[in-house]
N, C-alpha and C positions, 0 to 999 in steps of 0.2 A: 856885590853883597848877596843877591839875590843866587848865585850860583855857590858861595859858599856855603849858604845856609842849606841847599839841596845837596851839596856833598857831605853838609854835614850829618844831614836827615837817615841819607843814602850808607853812612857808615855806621848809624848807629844800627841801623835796621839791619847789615849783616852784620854786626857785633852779635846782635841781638839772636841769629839763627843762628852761628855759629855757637853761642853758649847754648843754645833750647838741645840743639842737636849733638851736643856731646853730653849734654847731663844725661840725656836720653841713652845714648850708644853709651856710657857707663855704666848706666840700669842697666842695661841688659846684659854688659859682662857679667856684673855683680850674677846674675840668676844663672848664669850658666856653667857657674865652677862646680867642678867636680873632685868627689875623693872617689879612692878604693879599698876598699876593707878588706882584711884577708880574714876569716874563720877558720879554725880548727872544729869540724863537727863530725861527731859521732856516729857515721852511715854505717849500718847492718846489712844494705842489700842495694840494689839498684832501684829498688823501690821507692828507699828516702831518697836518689836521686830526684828520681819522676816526683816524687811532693815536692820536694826545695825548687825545681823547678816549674812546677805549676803554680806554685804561690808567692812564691819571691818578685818575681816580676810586677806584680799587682801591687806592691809596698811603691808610697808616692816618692817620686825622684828615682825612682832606679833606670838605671838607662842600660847595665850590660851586667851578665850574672856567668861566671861561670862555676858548673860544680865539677871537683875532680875525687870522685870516690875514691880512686887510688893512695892520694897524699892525703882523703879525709877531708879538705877543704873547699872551701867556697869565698869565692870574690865577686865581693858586689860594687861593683862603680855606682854611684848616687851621685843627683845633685844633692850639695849641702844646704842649701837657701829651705829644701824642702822637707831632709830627711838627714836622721844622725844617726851613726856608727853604734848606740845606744840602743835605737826605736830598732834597725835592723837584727840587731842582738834581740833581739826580746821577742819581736817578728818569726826568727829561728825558733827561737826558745818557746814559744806559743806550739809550732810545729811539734813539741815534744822532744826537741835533739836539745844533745849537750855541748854548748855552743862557748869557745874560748878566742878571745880576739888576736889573732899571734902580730907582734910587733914586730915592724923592721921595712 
């Protein structure tokens, strides 16, 4: 009696890590998804590159920015947990550029 009651003590207790531990590692998928935005923005020179480039990065969640003066855009990878495709737009748009989301 005495040994089933200790395996059964014994099971509940890694029942018990095994759920702490995956609600856990779930949290932490949840903060780590990421999107990527594409912009259409309105670059005049290499200049507004070097601004979208010095100030973009400092918006919370961004994790990778590139600017392509060429094709006029900018993609920014964010976490979403922290930051929206919205608040980056506006982010732009504070910058003084004319900033359009291109879909696809």
């Amino acid at each position: 009696m005495k040994n089933l009651l200790q395996i059964l003590k014994r099971t509940i207790v890694a029942l018990s890590i095994l759920l702490i531990s995956s609600t856990v590692f779930a949290g932490n998928q949840e903060e780590k998804k990421v999107d990527t935005v594409i912009f259409k923005v309105e670059m005049d020179c290499t200049g507004c590159v070097s601004k979208i480039e010095k100030n973009i990065p400092f918006e919370k969640g961004v994790k990778d920015l590139k600017v392509d003066f060429k094709k006029q855009q900018v993609s920014i990878t964010f976490k979403t947990k922290v930051n929206s495709k919205e608040n980056l737009k506006k982010a732009l748009e504070k910058l003084k550029f004319k900033v359009e989301e291109l879909k696809g």
